[in-house]
Every structure is written in C-alpha cells, then in structure tokens.
N, C-alpha and C positions, 0 to 999 in steps of 0.2 A: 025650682032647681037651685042647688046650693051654690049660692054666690065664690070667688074665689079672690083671694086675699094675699098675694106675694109678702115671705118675709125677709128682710135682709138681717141678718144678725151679723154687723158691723165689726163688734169687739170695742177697744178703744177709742174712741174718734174726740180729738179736740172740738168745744161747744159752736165756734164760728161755723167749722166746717159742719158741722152735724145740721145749723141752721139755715145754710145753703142750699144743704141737699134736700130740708125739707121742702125750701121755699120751689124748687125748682119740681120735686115730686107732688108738692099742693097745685101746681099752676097744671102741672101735666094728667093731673085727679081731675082738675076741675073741667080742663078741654075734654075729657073722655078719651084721651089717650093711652091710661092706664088704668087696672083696675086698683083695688082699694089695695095700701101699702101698707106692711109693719115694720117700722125699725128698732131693732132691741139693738143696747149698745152701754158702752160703762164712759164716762167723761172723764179729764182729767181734771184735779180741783179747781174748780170753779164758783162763786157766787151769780146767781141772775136773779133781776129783778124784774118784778112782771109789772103790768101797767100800774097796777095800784100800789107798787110799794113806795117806799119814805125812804128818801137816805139816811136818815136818824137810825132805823133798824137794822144799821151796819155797826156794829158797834168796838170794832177793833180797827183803830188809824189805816187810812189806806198805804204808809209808809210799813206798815209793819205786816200789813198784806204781802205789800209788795217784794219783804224781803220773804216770805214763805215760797212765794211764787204762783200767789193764788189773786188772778184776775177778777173783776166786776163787771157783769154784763147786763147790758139792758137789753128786755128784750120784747117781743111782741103779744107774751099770754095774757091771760088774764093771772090775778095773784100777785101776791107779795113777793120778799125777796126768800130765795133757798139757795141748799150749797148740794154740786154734784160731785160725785169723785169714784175712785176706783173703788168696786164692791157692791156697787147701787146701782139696780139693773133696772136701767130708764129703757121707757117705749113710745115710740112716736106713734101713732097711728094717723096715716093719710089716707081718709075714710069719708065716703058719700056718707052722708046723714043722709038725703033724701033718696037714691035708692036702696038705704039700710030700714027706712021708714023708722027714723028715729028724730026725739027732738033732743035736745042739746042738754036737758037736765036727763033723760032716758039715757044718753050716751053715757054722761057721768055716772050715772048710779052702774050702766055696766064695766065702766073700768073700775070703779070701787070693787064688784062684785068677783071680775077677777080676779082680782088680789086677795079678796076674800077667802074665795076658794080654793087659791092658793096657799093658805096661812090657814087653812083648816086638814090639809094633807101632811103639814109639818106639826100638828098638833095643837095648832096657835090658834084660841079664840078670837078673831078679829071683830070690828064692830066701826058701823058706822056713828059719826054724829050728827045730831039735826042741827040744820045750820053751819054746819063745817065741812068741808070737799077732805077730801081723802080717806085714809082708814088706819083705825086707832085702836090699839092690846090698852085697855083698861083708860084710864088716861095718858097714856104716852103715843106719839104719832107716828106710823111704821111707813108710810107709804105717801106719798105729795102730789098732788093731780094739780095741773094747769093748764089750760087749753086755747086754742085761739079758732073761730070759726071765720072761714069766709068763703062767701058763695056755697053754704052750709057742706061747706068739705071742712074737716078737722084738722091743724096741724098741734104739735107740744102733747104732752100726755100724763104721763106716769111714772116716779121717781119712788123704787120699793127698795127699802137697805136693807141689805142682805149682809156682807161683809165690811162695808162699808167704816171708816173710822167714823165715829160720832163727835168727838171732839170739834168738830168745827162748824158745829152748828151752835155751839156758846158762844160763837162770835157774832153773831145776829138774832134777831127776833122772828124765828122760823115761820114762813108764812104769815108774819105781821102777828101774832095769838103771841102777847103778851104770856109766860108763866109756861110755855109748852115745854116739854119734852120729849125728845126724838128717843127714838127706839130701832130697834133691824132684828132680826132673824136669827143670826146670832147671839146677839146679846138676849133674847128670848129662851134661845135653845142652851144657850150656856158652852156650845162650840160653832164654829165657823160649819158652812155647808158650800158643796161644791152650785157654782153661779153657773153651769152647763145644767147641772142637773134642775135647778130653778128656774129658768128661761125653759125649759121642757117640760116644769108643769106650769108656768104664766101660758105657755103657747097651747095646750090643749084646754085650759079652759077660757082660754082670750076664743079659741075655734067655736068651743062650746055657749057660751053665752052672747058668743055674736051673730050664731049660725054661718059662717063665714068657712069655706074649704080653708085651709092655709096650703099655702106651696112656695118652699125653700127656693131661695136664689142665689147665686152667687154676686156679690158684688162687683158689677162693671168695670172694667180694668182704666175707666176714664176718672171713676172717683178715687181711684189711687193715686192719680197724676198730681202733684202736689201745686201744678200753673194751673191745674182745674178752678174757676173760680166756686167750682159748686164742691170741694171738696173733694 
C-alpha cells in the first residue's frame, strides 16, 4: 500500500521559525504521531552554516552583512555554509528512513534525483558529481542538499534556485568547494519561471521517486501565531 506524505507549502517563512517547526514535526515523526511531512517554502536572506563549515568561508565583514540585513545562522545539518532567499524553493522533508526502507546515502541520491527530474522537464541537463551532494548544469551548482538524521527520521533538505538573486553567494565559499559556481533555472533558461509552477513539478516527482502519496494541507492556524515558539 502506498505510504502517504502530507505537504505543507508554507510560502515565505523566516529560517528560525522554519527550524522550529521542523524540530517539533521530527520529534512528532519520530513518536509516530504523524506520517512522513514535506515542507516547501522560500526564506528570507539568510546565510547557514552546517556543522562542518569555517567562518573564514564568510567572506563579506559581518558589519556590512549586517547593514543588508542578511543574518548568519548556525545550524544543525550536516554541510558547509550556504545562503537562502526569496526565489530558491527549499524542501524539508520529515521522513521515516526506516519505514521508507532507505539508507541515508539512498535518501540522498533521491532528493538529487528529484531535482533532476525536475531540471529535465525545463530542458536542463542536470548531473550529479561523485563525491559531491547536490546537482550540477555542467560545472556550475543548481541545487544544495544538507541533511540532518536522527532516530533515522530526516530533518533539513533541498535548496534548488530557481529565481533566486545569485549575487550573494560571492559572498562566501558555497558549500565549503573552493572555485564553485551557483547557478538557478533562470539564469539557465535565460528568463525567470513561475515557483507555483516549479513546486508542482518538484511535488510530482518528489511522489514519484519516493513512492510516497502526497496530500496537501493547509497550515495550522497555531504556526501563524507569531508567541508560537514553533513558528
């Protein structure tokens, strides 16, 4: 029987709160309280650094950060530092690995694969690298996967630019890879594409390569409450 998947498609959501709501949707995965979650959603600018990154691969003064109004966040994935923002349609998935019957590098190769699939219906050669998490148009990097596992449920995910500005990833060493270059959907295609329409082909082959029903939800009228500590 085909497992089922709730998706919440958020919209905007500042990164603290976005990581509340996972931590409290992981805890409530892991009790079997809930079945497997997807949260699609766009950040406002933000830099996060994952366990392994270096503050050195910040490379724009945090004074001059600060007067953009672009925050630095540490946080719990695995990865280096990257930056989120409006146009980049990030995906959390809070996700059994074990009644998915998946191992942890299996999971990754399927959110690569999404993306993939996705970036092949827009006309875009995608392509994995060996040795390197995400997925990449020739050598340039379209898409950023970071993950955190615990009690083999999955929080953190998928960061794919789509309209996204790219300019602010010159301000750091993206994903730690010295010499990279980001790339998006846009800047591929040579005009911008609508991010409803995008999120609706991530979502049917996110269903399709995870065997996973998906079923829409509306967001909780509690994680609007702004005293919510979970966002």
């Amino acid at each position: 029987m085909t497992k089922v998947c709730t998706v919440y498609n958020l919209g905007l959501v500042d990164y603290r709160q976005g990581l509340s709501l996972q931590e409290k949707l992981l805890a409530s995965r892991k009790a079997g309280v809930i079945p497997d979650v997807l949260l699609l959603l766009e950040h406002p600018s933000v830099f996060t650094m994952g366990l392994s990154g270096a503050d050195e691969h910040i490379m724009v003064p945090a004074d001059a950060l600060a007067e953009e109004g672009i925050p630095v966040f540490s946080t719990n994935r695995g990865g280096d530092v990257t930056y989120h923002g409006p146009g980049q349609i990030v995906g959390y998935p809070i996700l059994s690995l074990r009644e998915n019957d998946l191992t942890v590098h299996q999971y990754i190769w399927n959110l690569e694969e999404v993306v993939l699939r996705t970036l092949t219906d827009y006309g875009i050669d995608g392509q994995r690298i060996e040795e390197l998490r995400g997925v990449w148009v020739r050598n340039e990097k379209v898409c950023s996967i970071g993950v955190r596992v615990s009690g083999a449920t999955t929080m953190h995910g998928f960061a794919l630019n789509v309209n996204n500005d790219l300019k602010f990833f010159s301000y750091i060493v993206p994903c730690g890879i010295t010499g990279v270059s980001m790339t998006s959907v846009a800047k591929l295609l040579g005009h911008e594409v609508e991010i409803k329409e995008t999120q609706e082909i991530l979502l049917r082959h996110f269903s399709s390569v995870f065997g996973l029903h998906l079923q829409n939800s509306e967001r909780p009228d509690e994680w609007l409450n702004p005293s919510n500590p979970h966002g």
